[in-house]
C-alpha positions in Angstrom: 168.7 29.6 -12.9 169.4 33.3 -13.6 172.2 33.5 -11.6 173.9 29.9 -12.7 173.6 31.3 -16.2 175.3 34.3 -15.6 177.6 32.3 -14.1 178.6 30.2 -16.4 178.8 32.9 -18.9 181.2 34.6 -16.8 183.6 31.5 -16.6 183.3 30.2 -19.9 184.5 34.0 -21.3 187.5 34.3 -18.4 188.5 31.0 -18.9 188.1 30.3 -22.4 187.0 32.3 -25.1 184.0 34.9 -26.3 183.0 32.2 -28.9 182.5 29.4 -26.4 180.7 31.8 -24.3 178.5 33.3 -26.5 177.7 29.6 -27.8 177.0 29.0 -24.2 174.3 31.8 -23.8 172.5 31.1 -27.1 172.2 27.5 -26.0 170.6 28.3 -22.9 168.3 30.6 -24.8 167.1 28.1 -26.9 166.5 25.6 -24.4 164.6 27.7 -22.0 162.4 30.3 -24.5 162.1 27.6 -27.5 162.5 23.9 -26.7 161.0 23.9 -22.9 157.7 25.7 -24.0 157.4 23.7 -27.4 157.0 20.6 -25.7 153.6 21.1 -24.9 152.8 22.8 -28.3 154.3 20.3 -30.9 156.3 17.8 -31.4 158.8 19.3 -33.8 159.9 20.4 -30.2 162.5 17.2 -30.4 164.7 18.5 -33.5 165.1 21.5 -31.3 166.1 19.6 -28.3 168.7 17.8 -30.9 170.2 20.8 -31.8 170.7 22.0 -28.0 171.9 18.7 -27.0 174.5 19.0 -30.5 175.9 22.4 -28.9 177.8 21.0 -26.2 180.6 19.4 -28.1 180.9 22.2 -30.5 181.5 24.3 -27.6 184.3 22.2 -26.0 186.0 22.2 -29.9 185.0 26.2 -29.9 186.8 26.6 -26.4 190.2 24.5 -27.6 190.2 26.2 -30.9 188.3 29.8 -30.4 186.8 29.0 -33.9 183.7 26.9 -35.2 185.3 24.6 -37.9 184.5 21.7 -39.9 185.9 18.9 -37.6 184.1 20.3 -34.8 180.6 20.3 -36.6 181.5 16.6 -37.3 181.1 16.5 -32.8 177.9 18.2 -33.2 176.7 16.0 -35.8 177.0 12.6 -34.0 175.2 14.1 -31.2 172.2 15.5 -33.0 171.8 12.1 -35.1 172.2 10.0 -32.1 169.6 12.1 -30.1 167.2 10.9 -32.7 166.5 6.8 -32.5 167.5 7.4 -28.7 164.7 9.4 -28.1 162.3 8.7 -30.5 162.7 4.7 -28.8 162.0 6.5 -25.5 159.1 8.3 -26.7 157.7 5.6 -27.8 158.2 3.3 -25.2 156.6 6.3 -22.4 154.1 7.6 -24.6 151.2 7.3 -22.6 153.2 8.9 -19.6 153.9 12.1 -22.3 150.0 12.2 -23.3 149.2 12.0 -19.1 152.0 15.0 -18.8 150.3 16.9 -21.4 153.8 16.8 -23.7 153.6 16.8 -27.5 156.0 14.4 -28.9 155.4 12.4 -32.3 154.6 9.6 -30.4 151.1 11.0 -29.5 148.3 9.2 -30.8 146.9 11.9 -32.6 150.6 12.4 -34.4 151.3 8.2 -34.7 149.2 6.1 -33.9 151.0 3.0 -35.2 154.6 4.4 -34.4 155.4 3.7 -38.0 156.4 7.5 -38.2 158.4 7.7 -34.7 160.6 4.1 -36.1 160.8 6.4 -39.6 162.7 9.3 -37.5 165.0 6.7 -35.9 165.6 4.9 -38.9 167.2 7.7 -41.2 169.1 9.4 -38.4 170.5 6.0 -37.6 171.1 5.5 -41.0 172.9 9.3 -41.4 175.5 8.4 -38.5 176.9 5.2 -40.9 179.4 7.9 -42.8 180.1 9.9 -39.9 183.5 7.9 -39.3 184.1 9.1 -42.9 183.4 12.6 -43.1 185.2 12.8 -39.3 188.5 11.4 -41.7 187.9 13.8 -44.5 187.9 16.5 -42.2 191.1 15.7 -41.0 189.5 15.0 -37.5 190.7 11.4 -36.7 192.9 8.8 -38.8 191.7 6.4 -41.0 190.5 3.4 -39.4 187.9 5.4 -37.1 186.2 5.3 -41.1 185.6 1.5 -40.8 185.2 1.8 -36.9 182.8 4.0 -36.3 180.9 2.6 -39.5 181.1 -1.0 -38.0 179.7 0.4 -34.1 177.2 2.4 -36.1 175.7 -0.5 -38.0 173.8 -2.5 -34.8 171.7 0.7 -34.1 170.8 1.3 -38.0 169.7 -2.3 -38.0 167.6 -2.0 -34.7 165.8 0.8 -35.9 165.0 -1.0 -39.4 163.4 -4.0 -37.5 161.6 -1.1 -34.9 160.1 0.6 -38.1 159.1 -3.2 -39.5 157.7 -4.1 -36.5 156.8 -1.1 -34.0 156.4 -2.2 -30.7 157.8 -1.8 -27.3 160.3 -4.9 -27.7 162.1 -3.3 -30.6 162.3 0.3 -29.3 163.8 -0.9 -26.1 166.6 -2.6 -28.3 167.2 0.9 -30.0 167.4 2.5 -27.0 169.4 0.6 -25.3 172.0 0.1 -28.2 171.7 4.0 -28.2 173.4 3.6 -24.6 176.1 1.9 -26.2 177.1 3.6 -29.5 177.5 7.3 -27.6 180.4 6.7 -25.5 182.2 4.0 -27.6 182.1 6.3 -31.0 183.4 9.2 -28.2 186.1 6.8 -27.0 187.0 5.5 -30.8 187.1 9.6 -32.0 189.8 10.1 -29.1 191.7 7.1 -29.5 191.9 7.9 -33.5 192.4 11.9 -33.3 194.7 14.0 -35.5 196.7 16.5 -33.0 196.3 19.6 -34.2 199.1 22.5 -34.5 198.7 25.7 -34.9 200.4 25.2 -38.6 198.5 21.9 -39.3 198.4 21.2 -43.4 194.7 21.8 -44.7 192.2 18.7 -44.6 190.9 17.4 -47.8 187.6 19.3 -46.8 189.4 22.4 -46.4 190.9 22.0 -49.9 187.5 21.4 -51.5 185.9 24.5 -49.7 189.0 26.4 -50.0 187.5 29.3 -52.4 190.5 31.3 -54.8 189.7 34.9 -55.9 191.7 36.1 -58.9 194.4 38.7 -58.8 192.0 41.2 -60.5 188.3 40.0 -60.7 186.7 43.2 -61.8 188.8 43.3 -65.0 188.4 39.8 -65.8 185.5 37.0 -65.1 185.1 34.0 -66.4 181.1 33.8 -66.9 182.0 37.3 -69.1 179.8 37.8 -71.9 182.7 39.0 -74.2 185.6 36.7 -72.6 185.7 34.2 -75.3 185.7 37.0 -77.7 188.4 38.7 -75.5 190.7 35.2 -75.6 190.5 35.1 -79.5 192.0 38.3 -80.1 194.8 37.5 -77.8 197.4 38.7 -80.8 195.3 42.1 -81.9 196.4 45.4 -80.5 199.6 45.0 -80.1 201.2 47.5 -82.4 199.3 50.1 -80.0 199.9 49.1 -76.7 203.5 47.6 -77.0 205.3 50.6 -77.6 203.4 52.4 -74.1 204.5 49.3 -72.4 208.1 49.0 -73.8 208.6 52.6 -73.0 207.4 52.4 -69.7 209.7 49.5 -68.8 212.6 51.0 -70.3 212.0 54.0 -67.9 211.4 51.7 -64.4 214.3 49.1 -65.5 216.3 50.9 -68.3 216.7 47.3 -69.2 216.7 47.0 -73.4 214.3 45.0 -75.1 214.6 42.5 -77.7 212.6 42.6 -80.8 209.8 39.9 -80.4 210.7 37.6 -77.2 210.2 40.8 -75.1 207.2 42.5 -77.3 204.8 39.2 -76.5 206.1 38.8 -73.2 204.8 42.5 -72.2 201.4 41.8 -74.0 200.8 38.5 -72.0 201.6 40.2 -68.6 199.9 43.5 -69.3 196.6 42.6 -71.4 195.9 38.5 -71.4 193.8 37.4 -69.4 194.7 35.1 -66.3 196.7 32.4 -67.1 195.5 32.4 -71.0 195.2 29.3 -73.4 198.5 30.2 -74.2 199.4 28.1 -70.9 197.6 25.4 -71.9 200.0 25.2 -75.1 200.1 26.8 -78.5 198.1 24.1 -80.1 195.2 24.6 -77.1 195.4 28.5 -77.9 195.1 27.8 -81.3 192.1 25.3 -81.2 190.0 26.5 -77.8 187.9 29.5 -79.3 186.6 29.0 -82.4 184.3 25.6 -81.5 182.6 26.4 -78.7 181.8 30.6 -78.6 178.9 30.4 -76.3 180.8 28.9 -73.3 182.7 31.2 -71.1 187.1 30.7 -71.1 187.9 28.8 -68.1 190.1 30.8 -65.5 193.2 29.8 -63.5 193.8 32.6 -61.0 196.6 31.6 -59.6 198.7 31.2 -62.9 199.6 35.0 -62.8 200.4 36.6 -66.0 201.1 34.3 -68.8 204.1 31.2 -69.4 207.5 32.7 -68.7 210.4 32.5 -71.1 
């Protein structure tokens, strides 16, 4: 076991990538120092068999990509979900052979004695892998009909496991289990048939855009949670007769370019001591009416607006 470990180490970093590799080794790690020996301890041991069997597929997007991203954790997901009402069916259906072998699993009388709790399990992970068609579109992952799709193929199995936690028995869990059978390689087949190719200068998913974080040009002289901001905003015309001249002089020197009275004055005050973007972009009328209502709520920001309007 050693030796096929090293192994596949070994490949997995001279054929693919460190990421996948590494992946590889913590996966092995987890299965045989936490999940193998948890079995006989408790059953909480089968969330961490999920997460080894979720691994695998996030490895084979790690080695294509050499990065973990969203559209691969979408792989991962469906695995971990589907593990659930597939093996919670199976536990139930072998529990006495588990209690003769000495294993843990919910389905233990001590843990369930009705399998109300086991059906429970199967029926909010099956009911978790009806947006996964969704999210796998938001991310950019496939087009969108494997939305309605994989919504549609993941309905039977939520159903099944509704009727297996109404009436537990060994009926029922058999139909979750063997629907189980059915849903893995057909939501597999529907994700290939569906996917988005991917470039090395694909356009950012919607996800992407909605995690995408922007940092302003210059956070430490401005924030917008600052206790003095709104007060900093209001005086937006004050000061000027001190700092324009500096400012005019200093521009005069770099672009011994002349400056005409006014129009050039506010235009080096809005680059040099507003704020980013200002309520000045928002329109005169906005910068006139924004900070006298509401004082105790900080200015809102917009980093990427630079320094001022432009004339």
């Amino acid at each position: 076991g050693v030796a096929c470990g090293i192994g596949g180490y070994v490949v997995l970093k001279t054929q693919t990538n460190a990421l996948t590799a590494n992946l590889g080794v913590a996966n092995i790690g987890l299965y045989a120092l936490c999940y193998t020996p948890m079995k006989q301890a408790h059953w909480i041991n089968t969330w961490v068999g999920a997460i080894v069997g979720a691994v695998p597929p996030l490895m084979g997007w790690a080695a294509a990509r050499d990065a973990v991203e969203p559209s691969g954790l979408i792989l991962a997901a469906a695995l971990y979900f589907w593990q659930m009402p597939h093996f919670m069916a199976l536990a139930f259906m072998a529990r006495d052979d588990y209690v003769r072998g000495g294993y843990r699993m919910m389905s233990h009388p001590s843990f369930d004695r009705t399998g109300r709790r086991v059906a429970a399990v199967a029926l909010r992970n099956a009911a978790a892998m009806l947006p996964l068609g969704l999210v796998a579109v938001a991310c950019g992952l496939a087009t969108p009909p494997f939305a309605y799709e994989a919504s549609i193929l993941a309905l039977p199995m939520a159903l099944s496991s509704a009727v297996f936690y109404r009436r537990p028995n060994i009926a029922n869990a058999r139909r979750v289990f063997y629907g189980s059978l059915l849903y893995l390689p057909a939501f597999q087949l529907l994700a290939v048939a569906h996917r988005v190719p991917r470039t090395e200068k694909q356009m950012l998913s919607v996800l992407d855009e909605l995690l995408k974080f922007r940092v302003p040009a210059n956070p430490w002289a401005w924030t917008a949670w600052s206790a003095t901001g709104w007060q900093a905003w209001a005086r937006e015309g004050e000061g000027v007769e001190e700092l324009h001249d500096a400012e005019r002089r200093t521009r005069i020197k770099k672009n011994s370019a002349p400056l005409r009275d006014g129009v050039e004055r506010d235009r080096l005050y809005e680059q040099t001591v507003s704020p980013p973007g200002g309520l000045r972009a928002l329109g005169e009328s906005m910068h006139a009416t924004s900070a006298a209502p509401f004082p105790f709520l900080p200015p809102p920001t917009w980093p990427d607006a630079g320094g001022g309007p432009r004339r």
